[in-house]
Every structure is written in structure tokens, then in C-alpha cells.
N, C-alpha and C positions, 0 to 999 in steps of 0.2 A: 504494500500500500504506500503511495506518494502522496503527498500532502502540500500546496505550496499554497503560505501566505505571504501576502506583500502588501508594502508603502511607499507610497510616493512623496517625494518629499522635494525642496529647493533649499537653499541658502544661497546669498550675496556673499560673493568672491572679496579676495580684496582688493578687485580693482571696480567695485559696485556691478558689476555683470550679475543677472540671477543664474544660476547651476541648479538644472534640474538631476535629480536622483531617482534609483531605485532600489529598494530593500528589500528583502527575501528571505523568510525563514522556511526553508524545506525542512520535510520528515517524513522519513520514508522506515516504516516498521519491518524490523528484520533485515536480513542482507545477507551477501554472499560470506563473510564473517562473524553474522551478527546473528542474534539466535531470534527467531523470528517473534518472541514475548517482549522483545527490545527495542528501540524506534533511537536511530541518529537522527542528529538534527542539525545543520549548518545555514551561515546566513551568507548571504550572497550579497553585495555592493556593486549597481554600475552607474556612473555617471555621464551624463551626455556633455559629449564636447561643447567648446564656445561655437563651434566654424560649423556644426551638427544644427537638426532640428529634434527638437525634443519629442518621442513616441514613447507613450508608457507600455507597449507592448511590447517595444521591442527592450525597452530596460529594465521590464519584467524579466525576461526570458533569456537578456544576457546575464541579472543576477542571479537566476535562477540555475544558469550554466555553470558559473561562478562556483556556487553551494553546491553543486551534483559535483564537481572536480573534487573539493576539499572531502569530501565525502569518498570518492571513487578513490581519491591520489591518497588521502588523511594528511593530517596538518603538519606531519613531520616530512612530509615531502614536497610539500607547497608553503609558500610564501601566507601568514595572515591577513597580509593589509589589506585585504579584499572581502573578508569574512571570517568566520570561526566556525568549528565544529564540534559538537558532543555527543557521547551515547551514553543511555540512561538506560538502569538498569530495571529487569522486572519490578524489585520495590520502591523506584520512584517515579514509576509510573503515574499514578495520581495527583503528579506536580504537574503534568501536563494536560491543561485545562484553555479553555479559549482566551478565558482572561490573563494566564500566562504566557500565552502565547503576543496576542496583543502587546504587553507588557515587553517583551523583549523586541517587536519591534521597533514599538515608541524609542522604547532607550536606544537601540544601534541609530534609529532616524537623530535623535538630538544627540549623541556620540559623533555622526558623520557631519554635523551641522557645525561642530564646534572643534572639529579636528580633522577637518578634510585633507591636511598632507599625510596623515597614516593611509587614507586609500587612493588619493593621485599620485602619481609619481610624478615627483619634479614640483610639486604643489608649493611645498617649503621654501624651495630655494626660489622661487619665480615669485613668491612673497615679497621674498628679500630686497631681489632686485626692482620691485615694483615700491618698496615702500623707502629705497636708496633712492631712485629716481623723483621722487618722490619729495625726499626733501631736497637734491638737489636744485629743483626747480624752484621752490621757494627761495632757497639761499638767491639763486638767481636775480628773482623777483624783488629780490630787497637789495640788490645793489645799482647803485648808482647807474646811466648809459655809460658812462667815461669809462667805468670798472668794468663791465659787459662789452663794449669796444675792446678794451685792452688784451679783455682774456680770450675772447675771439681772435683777435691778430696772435696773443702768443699761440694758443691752439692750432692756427693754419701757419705757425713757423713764420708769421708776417714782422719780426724783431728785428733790432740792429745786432752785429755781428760782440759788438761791444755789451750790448742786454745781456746773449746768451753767458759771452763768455762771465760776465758781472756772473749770472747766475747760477754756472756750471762751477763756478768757485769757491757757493756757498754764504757769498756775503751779506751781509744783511744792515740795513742804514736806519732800524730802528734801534 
């Protein structure tokens, strides 16, 4: 028996962009390891690109692929930042109820909302350089045109030969 539920979910990037989501708890009782009184259960995580359109069916079905791998492959041979997985045993069965279920996917949906570089790749660092740029432009914004002139011409090597060397020397006239 397979069992797939899901949530859909968005959060704001940090460059204000909305990312839409998809959540996935599959559970499938019994298995080719698993004794058939037992049910795994893994969540699945996909996210639709910025350059994408957003289809809940098909990020249904890619998180859903997601959770049948860590399932098929198990977690020690796959990476988690995509999902987790469990098997519960015959006596804790009766932990597995709708409202539990629901319950775990609320929390993975505001877990992904509030930690989306554990399942993008490259999430973090594209953060970084987004929130570097970020204030470089302001510093910008707050200098003088003369200062913004200047640093333009040094940037395109537009200097006297006397600046660089001034400056390849280290001196400084404050």
C-alpha cells in the first residue's frame, strides 16, 4: 500500500522573488525489507525554479520521486537535503494518524520556508552574494559623483602612471 500526502507551499527569496514549493510525505506499508505490519515513511522536497512556471502537479510528483528514492536508495546512501526517511515499527503504529501526519507536513512546509539553502543547492552562497551586492550599492549611493567618477576611472585603469605607482607602494596621505 502507497500513500502520498502533500503541501504546497511558497516563501520570498532573498532577492523578494516568490518560490513556489512542494512537500511530500509518502508511506508505503511493508516492502521488499520491511515486514509488511510496518509502513516507511519519507518526505520529499521540490522546488520550482525562478526561469520555470510553477505546476503543483508536476512538484507533486517530482517530490514524491524524491521520497520513493530515499526510500528505495535509504538515507545512508543518499544525500538528506531533499527529504528524510523512517520506518516504524509494528508498536508505533498508532502514532500514525491523519492529524500526525498533517503535523509533519506543516512543520517540513515552515522548516523549508525558513531554511531553504539545506534543500537548494547553491541557495546559501547566492544569498551571500546577493546581500554583498547589496550593500555595495548603497555604499555607492552614499558617495559623492567626484568619488563614483574616481572609482570608475581607477576600475577601467583610467589613472596616471604616477597614481598607480603612488598606490602600488602603499602610501597613504592620511
Amino acid at each position: 500500500m502507497e500513500k502520498v500526502y502533500s503541501k504546497v507551499s511558497s516563501f520570498v527569496d532573498f532577492s523578494g522573488r516568490e518560490r513556489q514549493f512542494a512537500v511530500v510525505l509518502l508511506v508505503i506499508k511493508g516492502g521488499d525489507d520491511v515486514p509488511s505490519n510496518c509502513v516507511r515513511m519519507a518526505t520529499g522536497v521540490s522546488f520550482c525554479h525562478t526561469k520555470d512556471t510553477w505546476n503543483k502537479e508536476t512538484g507533486i510528483m517530482i517530490a514524491t520521486n524524491r521520497a520513493r528514492k530515499l526510500l528505495t536508495e535509504g538515507p545512508g546512501r543518499q544525500s538528506l537535503s531533499r527529504g528524510s526517511a523512517i520506518i516504524t515499527s509494528p508498536d508505533l503504529m498508532y502514532l500514525i494518524t491523519e492529524d500526525s501526519i498533517e503535523n509533519v507536513l506543516t512543520k517540513t512546509v515552515e522548516y523549508v520556508k525558513t531554511n531553504p539553502g539545506r534543500f537548494i543547492k547553491g541557495y546559501d552562497e547566492m544569498e551571500k552574494k546577493h546581500l554583498e551586492n547589496k550593500a555595495v550599492a548603497q555604499l555607492w549611493g552614499e558617495m559623492t559623483d567626484e568619488e563614483r567618477t574616481f572609482l570608475t576611472k581607477v576600475n577601467k585603469g583610467e589613472v596616471s602612471e604616477a597614481y598607480k605607482k603612488f598606490i602600488s607602494k602603499g602610501y597613504n596621505i592620511i
